[in-house]
Rosetta silent file (secondary structure, phi, psi, omega in degrees, C-alpha in Angstrom):
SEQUENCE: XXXXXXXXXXXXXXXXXXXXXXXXXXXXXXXXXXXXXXXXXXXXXXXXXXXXXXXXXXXXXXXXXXXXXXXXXXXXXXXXXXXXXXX
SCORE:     score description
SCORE:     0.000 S_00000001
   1 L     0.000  128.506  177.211   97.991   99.531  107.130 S_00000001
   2 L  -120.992  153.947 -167.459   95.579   96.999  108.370 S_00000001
   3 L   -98.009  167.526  178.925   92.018   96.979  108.021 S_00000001
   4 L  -163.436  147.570  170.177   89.471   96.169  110.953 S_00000001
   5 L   -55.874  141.142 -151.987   85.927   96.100  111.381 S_00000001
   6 H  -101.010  -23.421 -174.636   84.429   99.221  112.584 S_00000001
   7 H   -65.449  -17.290  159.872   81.859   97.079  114.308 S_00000001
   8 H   -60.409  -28.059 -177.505   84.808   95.297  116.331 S_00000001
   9 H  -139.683   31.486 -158.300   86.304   98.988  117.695 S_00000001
  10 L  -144.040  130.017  176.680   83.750  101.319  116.929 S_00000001
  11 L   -78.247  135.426  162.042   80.495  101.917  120.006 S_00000001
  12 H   -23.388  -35.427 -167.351   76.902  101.594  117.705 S_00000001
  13 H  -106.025    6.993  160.338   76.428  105.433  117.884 S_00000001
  14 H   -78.694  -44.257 -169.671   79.893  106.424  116.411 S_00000001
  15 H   -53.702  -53.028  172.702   79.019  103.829  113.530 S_00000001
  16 H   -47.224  -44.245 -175.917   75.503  105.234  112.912 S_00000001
  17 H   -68.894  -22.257 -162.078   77.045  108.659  112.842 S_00000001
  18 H   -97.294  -11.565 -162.896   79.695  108.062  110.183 S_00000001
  19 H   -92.747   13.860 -170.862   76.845  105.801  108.009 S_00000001
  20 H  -103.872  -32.359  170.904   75.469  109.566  107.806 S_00000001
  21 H   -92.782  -29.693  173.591   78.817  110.146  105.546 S_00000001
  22 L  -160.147  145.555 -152.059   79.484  107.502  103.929 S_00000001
  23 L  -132.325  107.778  168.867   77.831  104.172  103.962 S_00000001
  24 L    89.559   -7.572 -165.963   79.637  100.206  103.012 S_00000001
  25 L  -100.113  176.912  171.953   82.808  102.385  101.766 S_00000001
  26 L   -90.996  123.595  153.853   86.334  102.543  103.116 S_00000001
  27 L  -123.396  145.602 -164.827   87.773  105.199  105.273 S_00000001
  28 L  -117.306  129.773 -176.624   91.465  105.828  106.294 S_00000001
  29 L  -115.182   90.268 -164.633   91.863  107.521  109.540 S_00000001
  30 L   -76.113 -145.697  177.888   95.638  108.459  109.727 S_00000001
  31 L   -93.342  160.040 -171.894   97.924  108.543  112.632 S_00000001
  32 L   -77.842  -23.997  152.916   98.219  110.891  114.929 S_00000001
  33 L  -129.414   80.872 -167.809  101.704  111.296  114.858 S_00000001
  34 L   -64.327  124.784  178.434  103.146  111.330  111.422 S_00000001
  35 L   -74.093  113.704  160.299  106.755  110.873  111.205 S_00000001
  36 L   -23.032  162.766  169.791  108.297  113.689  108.606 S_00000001
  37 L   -70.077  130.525 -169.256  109.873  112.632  105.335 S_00000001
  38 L    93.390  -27.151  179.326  112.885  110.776  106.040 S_00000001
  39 L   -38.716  -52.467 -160.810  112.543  110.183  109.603 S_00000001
  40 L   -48.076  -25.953 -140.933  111.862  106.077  109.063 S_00000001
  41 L  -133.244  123.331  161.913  115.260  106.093  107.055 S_00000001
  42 L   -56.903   21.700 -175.503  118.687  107.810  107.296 S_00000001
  43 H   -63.438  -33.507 -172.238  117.967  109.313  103.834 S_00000001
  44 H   -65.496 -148.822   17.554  117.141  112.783  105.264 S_00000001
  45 H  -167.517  -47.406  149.726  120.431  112.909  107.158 S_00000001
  46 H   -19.320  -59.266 -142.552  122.339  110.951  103.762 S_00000001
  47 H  -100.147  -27.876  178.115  121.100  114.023  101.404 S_00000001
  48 H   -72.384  -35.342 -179.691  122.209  116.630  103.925 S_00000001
  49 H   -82.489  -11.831  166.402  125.895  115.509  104.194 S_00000001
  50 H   -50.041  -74.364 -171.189  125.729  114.957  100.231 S_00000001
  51 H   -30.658  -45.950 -169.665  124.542  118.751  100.022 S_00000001
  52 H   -88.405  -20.204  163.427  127.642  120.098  102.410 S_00000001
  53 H   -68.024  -42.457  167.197  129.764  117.907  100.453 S_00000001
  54 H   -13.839  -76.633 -173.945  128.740  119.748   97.285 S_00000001
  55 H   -52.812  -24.314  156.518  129.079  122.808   98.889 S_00000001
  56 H   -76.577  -53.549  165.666  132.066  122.168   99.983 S_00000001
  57 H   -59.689  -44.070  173.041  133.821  121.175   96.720 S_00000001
  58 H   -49.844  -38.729  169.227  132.315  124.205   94.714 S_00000001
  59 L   -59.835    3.207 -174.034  134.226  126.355   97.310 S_00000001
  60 L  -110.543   -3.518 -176.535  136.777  124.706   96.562 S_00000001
  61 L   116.609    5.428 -154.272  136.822  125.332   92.733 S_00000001
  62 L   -74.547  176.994 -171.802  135.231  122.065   91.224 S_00000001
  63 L  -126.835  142.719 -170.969  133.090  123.622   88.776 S_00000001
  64 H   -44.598  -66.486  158.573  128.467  122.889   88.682 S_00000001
  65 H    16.229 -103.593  179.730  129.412  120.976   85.900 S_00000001
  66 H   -46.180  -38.636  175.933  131.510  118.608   87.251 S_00000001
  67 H   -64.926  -74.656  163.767  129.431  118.428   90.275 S_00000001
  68 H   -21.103  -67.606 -170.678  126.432  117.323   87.993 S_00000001
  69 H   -64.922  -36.094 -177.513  128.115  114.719   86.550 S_00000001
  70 H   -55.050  -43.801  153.991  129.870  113.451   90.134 S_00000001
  71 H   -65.587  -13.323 -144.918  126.164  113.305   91.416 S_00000001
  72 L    42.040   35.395 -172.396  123.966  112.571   88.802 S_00000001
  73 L  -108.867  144.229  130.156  122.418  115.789   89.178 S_00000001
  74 L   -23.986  140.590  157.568  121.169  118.775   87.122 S_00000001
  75 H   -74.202   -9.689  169.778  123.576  121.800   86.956 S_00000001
  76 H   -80.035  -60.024  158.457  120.043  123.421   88.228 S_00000001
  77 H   -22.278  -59.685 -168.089  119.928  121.108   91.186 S_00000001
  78 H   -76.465  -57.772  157.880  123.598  121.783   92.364 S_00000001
  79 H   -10.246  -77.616 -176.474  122.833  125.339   91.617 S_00000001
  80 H   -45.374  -51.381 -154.156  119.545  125.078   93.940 S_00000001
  81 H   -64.916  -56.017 -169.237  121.504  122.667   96.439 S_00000001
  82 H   -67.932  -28.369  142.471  124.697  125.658   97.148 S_00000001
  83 H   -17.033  -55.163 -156.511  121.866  128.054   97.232 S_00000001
  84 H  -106.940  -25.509  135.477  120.349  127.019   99.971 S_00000001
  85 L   -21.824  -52.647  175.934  123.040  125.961  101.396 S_00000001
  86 L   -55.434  -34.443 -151.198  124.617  129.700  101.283 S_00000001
  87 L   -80.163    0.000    0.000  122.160  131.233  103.177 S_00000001
C-alpha cells in the first residue's frame, strides 16, 4: 500500500468534502476488486487436496487419530475437515 497526497489526485471540492470527516488524518480506501483468501497463493487449492486426501484415507480405515498426528491437526479438525467434506 502506498500513500499519496490527496492534493496530487484528489479535485479541491472532493478534498473540502472529506475535511468535513476527518481532517490531517489517514484514510484507506480499498480496492475495488479484492482477491478472496488464497487467490494470491496456491494455498487455497494446497488445503483442498490435503482435505480429499484426509478423506480419502479415513475411508479407507486410517483412524482421526492417526490422521491428527499425520497432519498436525486436532482430532476436531479432521473430524470438521471429513464433515464437510461428506456432504
Amino acid at each position: 500500500m502506498k500513500y499519496e497526497k490527496a492534493q496530487d489526485i484528489l479535485p479541491s471540492n472532493i478534498i473540502e468534502i472529506l475535511q468535513d470527516y476527518i481532517e490531517g488524518g489517514y484514510i484507506y480506501i480499498p480496492k475495488k476488486n479484492k482477491k478472496s483468501w488464497g487467490e494470491n497463493t496456491n494455498t487455497k487449492n494446497e488445503l483442498k487436496k490435503r482435505n480429499e486426501e484426509i478423506l480419502i484415507k479415513y475411508s479407507g480405515g486410517k483412524s482421526v487419530k492417526d490422521l491428527a498426528n499425520e497432519y498436525y491437526l486436532t482430532e476436531s479438525s479432521i473430524r470438521r475437515i471429513i464433515r464437510s467434506l461428506k456432504k
